[in-house]
C-alpha positions as CSV (number, residue, x, y, z in Angstrom):
1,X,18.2,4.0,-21.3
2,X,17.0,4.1,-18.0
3,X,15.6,0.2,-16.9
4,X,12.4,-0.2,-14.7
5,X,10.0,-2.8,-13.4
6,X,6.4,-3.3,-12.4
7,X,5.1,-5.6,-9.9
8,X,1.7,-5.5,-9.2
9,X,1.6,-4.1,-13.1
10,X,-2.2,-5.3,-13.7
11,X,-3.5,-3.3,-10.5
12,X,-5.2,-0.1,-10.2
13,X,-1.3,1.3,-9.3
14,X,0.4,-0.8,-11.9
15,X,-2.2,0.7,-14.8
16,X,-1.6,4.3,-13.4
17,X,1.8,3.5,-13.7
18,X,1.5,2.2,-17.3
19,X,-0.2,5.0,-18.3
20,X,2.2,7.5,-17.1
21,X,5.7,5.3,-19.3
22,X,3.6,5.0,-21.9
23,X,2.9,8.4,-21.9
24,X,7.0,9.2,-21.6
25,X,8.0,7.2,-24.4
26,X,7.0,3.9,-23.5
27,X,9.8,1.3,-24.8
28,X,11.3,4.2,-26.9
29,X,11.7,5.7,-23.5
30,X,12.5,3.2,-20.8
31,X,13.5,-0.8,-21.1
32,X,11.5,-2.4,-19.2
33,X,12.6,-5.6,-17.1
34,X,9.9,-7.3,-15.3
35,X,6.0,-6.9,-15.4
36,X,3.7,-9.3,-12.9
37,X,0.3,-9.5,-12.4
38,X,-2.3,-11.6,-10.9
39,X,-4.8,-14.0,-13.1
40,X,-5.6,-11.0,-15.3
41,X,-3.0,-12.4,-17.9
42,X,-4.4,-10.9,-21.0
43,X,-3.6,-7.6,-19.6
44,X,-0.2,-8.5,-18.2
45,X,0.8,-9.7,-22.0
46,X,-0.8,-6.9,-23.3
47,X,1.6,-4.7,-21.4
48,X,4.4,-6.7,-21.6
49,X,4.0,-6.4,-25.3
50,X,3.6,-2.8,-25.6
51,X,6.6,-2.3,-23.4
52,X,8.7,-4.9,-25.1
53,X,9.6,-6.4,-21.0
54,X,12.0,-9.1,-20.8
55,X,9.9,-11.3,-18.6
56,X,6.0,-11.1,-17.4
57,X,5.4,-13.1,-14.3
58,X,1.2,-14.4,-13.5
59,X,1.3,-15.0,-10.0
60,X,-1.1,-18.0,-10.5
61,X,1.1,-20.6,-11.8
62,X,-2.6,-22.4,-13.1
63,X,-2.6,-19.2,-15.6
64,X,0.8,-19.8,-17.1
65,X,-0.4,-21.5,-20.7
66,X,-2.4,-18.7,-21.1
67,X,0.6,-16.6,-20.8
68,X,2.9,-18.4,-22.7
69,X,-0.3,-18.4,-25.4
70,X,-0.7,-14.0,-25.8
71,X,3.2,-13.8,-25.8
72,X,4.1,-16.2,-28.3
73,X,6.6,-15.4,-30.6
74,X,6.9,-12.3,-29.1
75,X,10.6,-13.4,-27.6
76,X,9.3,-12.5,-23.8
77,X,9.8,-14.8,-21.5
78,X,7.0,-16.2,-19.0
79,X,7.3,-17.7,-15.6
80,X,4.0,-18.0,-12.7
81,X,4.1,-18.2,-9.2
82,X,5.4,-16.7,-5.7
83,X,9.3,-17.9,-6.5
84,X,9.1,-16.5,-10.1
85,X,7.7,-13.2,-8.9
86,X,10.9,-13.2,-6.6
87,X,13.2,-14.3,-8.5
88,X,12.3,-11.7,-11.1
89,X,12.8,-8.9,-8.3
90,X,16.4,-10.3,-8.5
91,X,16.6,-8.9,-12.2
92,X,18.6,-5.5,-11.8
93,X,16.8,-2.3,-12.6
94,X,16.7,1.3,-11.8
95,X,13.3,2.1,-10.8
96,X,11.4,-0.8,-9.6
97,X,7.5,-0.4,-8.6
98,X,6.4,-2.2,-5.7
99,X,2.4,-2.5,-6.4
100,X,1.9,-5.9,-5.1
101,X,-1.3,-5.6,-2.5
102,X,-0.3,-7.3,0.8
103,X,2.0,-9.0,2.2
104,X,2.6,-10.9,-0.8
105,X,4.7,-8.0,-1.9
106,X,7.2,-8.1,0.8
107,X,9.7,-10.6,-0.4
108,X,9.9,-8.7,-3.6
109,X,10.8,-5.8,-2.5
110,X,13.2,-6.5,-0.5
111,X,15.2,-8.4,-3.2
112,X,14.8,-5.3,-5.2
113,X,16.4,-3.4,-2.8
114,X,20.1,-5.5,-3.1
115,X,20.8,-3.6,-6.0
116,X,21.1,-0.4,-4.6
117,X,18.0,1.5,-6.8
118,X,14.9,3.2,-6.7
119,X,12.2,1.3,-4.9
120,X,8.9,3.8,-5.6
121,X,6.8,1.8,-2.8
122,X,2.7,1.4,-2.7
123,X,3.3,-1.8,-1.1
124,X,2.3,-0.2,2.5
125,X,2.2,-3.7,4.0
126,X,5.9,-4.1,3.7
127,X,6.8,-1.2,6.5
128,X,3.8,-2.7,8.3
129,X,5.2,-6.1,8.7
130,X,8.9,-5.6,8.4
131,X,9.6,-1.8,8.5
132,X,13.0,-2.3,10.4
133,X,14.2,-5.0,7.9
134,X,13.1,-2.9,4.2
135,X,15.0,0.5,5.9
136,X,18.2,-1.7,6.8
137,X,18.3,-3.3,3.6
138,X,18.2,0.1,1.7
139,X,21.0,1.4,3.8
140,X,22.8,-1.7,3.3
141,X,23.1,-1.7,-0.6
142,X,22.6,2.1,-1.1
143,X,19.1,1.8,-2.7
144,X,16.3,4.9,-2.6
145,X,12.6,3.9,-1.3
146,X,10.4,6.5,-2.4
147,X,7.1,6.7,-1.2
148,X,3.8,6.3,-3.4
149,X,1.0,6.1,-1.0
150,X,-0.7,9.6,-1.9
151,X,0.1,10.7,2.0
152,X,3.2,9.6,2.4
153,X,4.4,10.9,-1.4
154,X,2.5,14.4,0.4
155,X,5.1,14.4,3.5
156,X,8.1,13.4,1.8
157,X,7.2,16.7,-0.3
158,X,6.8,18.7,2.5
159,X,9.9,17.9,3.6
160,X,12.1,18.5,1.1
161,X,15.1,21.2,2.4
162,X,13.6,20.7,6.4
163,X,15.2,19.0,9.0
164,X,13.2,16.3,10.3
165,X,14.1,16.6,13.6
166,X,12.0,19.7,13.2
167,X,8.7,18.1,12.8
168,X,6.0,18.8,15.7
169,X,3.4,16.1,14.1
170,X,2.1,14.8,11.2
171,X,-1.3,14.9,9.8
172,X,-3.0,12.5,7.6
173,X,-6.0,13.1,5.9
174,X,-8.8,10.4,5.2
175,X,-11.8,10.8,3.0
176,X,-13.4,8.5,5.6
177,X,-14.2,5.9,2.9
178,X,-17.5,5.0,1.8
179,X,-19.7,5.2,4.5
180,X,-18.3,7.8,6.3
181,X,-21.9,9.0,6.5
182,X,-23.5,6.4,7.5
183,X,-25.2,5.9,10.8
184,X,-22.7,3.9,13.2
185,X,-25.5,1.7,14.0
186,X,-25.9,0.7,10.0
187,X,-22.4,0.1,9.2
188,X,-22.9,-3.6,10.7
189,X,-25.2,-4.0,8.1
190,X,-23.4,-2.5,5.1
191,X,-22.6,-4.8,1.9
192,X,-19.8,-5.2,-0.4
193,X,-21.2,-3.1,-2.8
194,X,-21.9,-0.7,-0.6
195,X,-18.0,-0.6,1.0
196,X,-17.1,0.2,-2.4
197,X,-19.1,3.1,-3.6
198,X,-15.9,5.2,-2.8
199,X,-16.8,9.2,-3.4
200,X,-13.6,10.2,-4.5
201,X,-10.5,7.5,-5.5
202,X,-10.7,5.3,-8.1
203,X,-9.0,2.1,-6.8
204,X,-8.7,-1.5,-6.0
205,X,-11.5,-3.6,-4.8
206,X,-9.1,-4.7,-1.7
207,X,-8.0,-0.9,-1.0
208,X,-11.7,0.7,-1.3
209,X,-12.6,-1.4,1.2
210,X,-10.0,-0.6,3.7
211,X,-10.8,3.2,3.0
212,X,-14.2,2.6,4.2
213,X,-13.1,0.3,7.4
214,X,-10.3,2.9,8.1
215,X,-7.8,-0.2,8.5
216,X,-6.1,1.3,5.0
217,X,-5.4,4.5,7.3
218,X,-4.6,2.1,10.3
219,X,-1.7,0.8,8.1
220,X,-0.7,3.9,7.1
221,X,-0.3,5.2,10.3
222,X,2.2,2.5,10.6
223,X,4.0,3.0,7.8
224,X,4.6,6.6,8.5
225,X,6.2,5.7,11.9
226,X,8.5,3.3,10.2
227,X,9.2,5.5,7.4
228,X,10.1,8.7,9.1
229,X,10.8,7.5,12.1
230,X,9.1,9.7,14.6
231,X,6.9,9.4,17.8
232,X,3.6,7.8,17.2
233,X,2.2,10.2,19.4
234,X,3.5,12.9,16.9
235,X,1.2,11.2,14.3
236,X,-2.1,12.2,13.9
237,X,-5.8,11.7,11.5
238,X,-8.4,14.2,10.4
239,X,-11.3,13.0,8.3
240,X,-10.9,15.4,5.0
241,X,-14.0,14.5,2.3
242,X,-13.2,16.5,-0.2
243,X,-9.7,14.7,-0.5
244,X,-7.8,17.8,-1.6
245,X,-5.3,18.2,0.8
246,X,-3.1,15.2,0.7
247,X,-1.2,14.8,3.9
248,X,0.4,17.9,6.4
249,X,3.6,18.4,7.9
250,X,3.4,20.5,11.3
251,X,6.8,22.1,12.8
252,X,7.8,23.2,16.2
253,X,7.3,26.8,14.9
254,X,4.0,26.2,14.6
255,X,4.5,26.4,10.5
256,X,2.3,23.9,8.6
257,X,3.1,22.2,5.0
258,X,-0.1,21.2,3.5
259,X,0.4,19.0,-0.1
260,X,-2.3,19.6,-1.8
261,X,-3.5,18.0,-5.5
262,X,-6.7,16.2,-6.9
263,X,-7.2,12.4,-6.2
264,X,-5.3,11.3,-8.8
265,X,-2.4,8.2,-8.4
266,X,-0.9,9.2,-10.9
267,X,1.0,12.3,-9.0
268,X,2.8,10.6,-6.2
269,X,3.7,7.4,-9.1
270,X,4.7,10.6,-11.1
271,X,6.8,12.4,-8.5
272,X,8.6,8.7,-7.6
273,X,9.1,8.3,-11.2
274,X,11.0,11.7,-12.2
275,X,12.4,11.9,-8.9
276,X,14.3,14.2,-7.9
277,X,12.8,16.4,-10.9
278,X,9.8,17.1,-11.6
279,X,8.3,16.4,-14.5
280,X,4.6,17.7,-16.4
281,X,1.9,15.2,-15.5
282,X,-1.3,14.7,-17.1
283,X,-4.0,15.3,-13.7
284,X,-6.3,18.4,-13.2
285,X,-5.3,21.2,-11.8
286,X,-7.3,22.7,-8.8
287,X,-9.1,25.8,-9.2
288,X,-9.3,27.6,-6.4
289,X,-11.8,30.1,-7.1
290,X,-14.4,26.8,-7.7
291,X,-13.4,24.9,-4.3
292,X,-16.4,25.9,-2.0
293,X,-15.0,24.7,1.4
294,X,-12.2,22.5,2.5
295,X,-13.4,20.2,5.7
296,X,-12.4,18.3,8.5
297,X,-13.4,16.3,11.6
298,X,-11.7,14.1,13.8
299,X,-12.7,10.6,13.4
300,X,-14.8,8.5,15.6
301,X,-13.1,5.8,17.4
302,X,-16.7,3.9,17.7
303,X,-16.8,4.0,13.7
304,X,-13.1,3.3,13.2
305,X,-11.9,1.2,15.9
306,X,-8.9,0.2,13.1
307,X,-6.9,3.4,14.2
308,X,-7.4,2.6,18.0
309,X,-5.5,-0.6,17.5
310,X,-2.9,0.1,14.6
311,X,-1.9,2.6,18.3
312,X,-1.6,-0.9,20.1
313,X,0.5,-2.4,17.5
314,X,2.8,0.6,17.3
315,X,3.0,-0.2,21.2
316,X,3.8,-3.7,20.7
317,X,6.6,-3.2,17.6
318,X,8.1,-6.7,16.8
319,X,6.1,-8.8,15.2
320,X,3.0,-7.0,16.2
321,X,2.7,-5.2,12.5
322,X,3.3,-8.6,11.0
323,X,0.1,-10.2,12.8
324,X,-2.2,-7.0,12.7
325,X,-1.7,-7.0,8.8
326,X,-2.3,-10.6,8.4
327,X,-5.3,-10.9,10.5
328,X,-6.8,-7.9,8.5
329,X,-6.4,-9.6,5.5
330,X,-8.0,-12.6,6.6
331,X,-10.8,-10.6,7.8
332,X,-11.1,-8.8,4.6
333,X,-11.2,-12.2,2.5
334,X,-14.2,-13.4,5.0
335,X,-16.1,-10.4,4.2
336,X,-15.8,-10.4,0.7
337,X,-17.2,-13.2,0.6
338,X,-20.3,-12.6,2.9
339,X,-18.9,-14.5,5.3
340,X,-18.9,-11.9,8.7
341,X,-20.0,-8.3,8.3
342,X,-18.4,-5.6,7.6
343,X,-17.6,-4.5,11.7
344,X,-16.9,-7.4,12.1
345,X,-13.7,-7.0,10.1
346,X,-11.9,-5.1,13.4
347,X,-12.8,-7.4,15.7
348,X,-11.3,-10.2,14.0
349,X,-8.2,-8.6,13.6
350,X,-8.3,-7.3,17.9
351,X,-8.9,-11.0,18.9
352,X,-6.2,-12.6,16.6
353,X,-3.4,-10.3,17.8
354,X,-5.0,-10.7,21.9
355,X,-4.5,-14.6,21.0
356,X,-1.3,-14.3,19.9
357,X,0.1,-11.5,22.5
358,X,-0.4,-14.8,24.7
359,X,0.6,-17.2,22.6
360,X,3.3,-15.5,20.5
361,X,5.9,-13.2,21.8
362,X,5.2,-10.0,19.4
363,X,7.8,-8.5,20.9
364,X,11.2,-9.0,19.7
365,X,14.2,-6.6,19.1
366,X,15.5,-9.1,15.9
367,X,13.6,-8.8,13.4
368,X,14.0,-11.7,10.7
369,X,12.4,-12.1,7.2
370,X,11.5,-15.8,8.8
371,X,10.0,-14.4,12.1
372,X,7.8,-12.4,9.9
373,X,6.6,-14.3,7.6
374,X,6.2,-17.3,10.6
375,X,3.7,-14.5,12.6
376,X,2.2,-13.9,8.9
377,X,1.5,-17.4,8.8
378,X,0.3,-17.8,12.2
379,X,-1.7,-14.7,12.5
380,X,-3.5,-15.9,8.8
381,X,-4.3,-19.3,10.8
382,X,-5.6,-17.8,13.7
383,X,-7.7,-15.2,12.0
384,X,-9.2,-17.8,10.0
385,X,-10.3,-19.7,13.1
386,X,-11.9,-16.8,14.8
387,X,-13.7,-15.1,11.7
388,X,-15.1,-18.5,11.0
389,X,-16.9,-18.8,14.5
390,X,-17.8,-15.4,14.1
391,X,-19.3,-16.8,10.7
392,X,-20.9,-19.6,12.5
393,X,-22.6,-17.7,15.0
């Protein structure tokens, strides 16, 4: 019986992921290792139960009892906290879900990775921060990282049977988020709400709102780098609304792949999943003769200054990702909470990463788990420092 894990299980990924095991068999159909979630612990045991998991891991070690309370007598083991989470990653398994949002979920993958499997990644932030380090450790033990990011689950697709070396560019699509309408002289004024009215995906609160600020498409221009490997001047973004057309893979004869699907999760968690097969899954089908118009622009710089400097960090490599990823999580925490406005987000993350490009040498050919996580750390401290005078002002 095949053996898998979830981290990140109570997330919009982790429930998309859920729903597709249970809809394989479930526990009849897989033996499930390791669940973890956030404080949202009445889900986690209610998953944990359905699929019989060895362990479920809270990431809050204050919401522990009420763990150990749902799962009582059940014979699953709890544990809480940022070690636990780890330390559960250790726990072999085939096919291990990386769902964790941020860089929280670094650490985890990487363990994961030691035992040679099948990382299925939506944990973008770990090829943004350490991108060098997760590749080496997969070639190291002989472990598979498939991607689940819609776009990057699009390109690996379209590259199935090509040789890479003959890609000319590729091109990711972004529905442009929320406000992607908007008048660029209201988005300083936009709300929370308002950053999460997201047209077309269903997703996280965290994720919706980096869809709207384009620094969710900053990161994935990132990861794609690290990923494949290729030029970032070979890396390109159109603005797509209708969110049809996934991701495209140009070649030097001029030949382009488009993937295209409806915005549903649950096909790139499904293609990692069944991997190298393919497998019936339960999203709509497109219907052509309905589809009015497919779209595109290019996307305004002025509105999107995240994809002007995810280009600087790319420039930088090191530790620059490690900073840039930090800072924007920082930044997104301030304006969650009202704290700066919502352009305010991207110039946060541009003055933390000029502070530390003086303060800091980004840029480092040896990359460490422990320079990471230190620029993490520093980046997070720095961030903090400039969003609240920018709070203050």
């Amino acid at each position: 019986m095949r053996s898998i894990s979830i981290f990140g299980a109570t997330g919009s990924i982790g429930e998309s992921t859920f729903d597709l095991i249970t809809r394989a068999g479930g526990a009849g159909a897989f033996r499930t290792v390791a669940l973890t979630g956030g404080r949202n612990v009445a889900r986690l045991a209610e998953m944990a139960r359905v699929l019989r998991a060895e362990i479920a891991v809270c990431a809050d070690e204050a919401c522990l009892p009420d763990l150990r309370a749902a799962l009582a007598g059940t014979g699953i083991e709890t544990a809480a906290g940022t070690q636990a989470i780890a330390e559960a990653a250790d726990r072999p398994a085939d096919w291990v879900m990386s769902a964790i949002v941020g860089a929280a979920g670094l650490v985890p993958g990487l363990r994961a990775l030691r035992h040679g499997r099948t990382l299925a990644l939506a944990n973008k932030e770990s090829l943004v921060t350490a991108g060098p380090l997760l590749m080496a450790e997969a070639a190291r033990h002989g472990a598979t990282i498939l991607p689940v990011d819609s776009e990057h689950s699009a390109i690996f697709q379209g590259l199935v049977g090509e040789d890479i070396a003959a890609i000319d560019r590729i091109i990711l699509t972004a529905s442009g988020g929320a406000l992607r309408d908007w008048p660029l002289e209201a988005l300083a004024r936009a709300t929370v709400t308002e950053a999460l009215a997201h047209p077309n995906w269903s997703m996280g609160q965290r994720i919706t709102i980096d869809s709207a600020s384009m620094f969710n498409k900053a990161l994935e221009v990132i990861e794609t780098r690290e990923y494949f490997g290729i030029n970032p001047d070979q890396i390109e973004v159109i603005i797509h609304p209708e969110s049809l057309i996934h991701s495209m893979v140009g070649f030097h004869d001029g030949a382009i792949m488009a993937h295209l699907g409806a915005p549903d999760m649950r096909h790139p968690i499904g293609y990692a999943l069944n991997w190298p097969n393919r497998q019936p899954l339960p999203v709509a089908r497109l219907d052509f003769a309905q589809l009015a118009t497919l779209t595109f622009r290019a996307p305004d710089m002025n509105r999107y200054p995240a994809l002007r400097l995810c280009r600087e960090v790319m420039h930088i490599r090191g530790l620059a990702g490690a900073a840039f990823n930090a800072a924007k999580e920082t930044a997104l925490d301030y304006f969650l909470d009202n704290r700066i406005g919502f352009m305010d987000m991207a110039g946060v993350v541009e003055d933390t990463l000029d502070a530390l490009v003086s303060d800091l040498r980004l840029e480092t050919d040896v990359l460490s788990l422990e320079k990471v996580l230190g620029a993490d750390h520093l980046a997070r401290r720095r961030a903090t420092e400039i969003a609240q005078n920018r709070s203050a002002a």
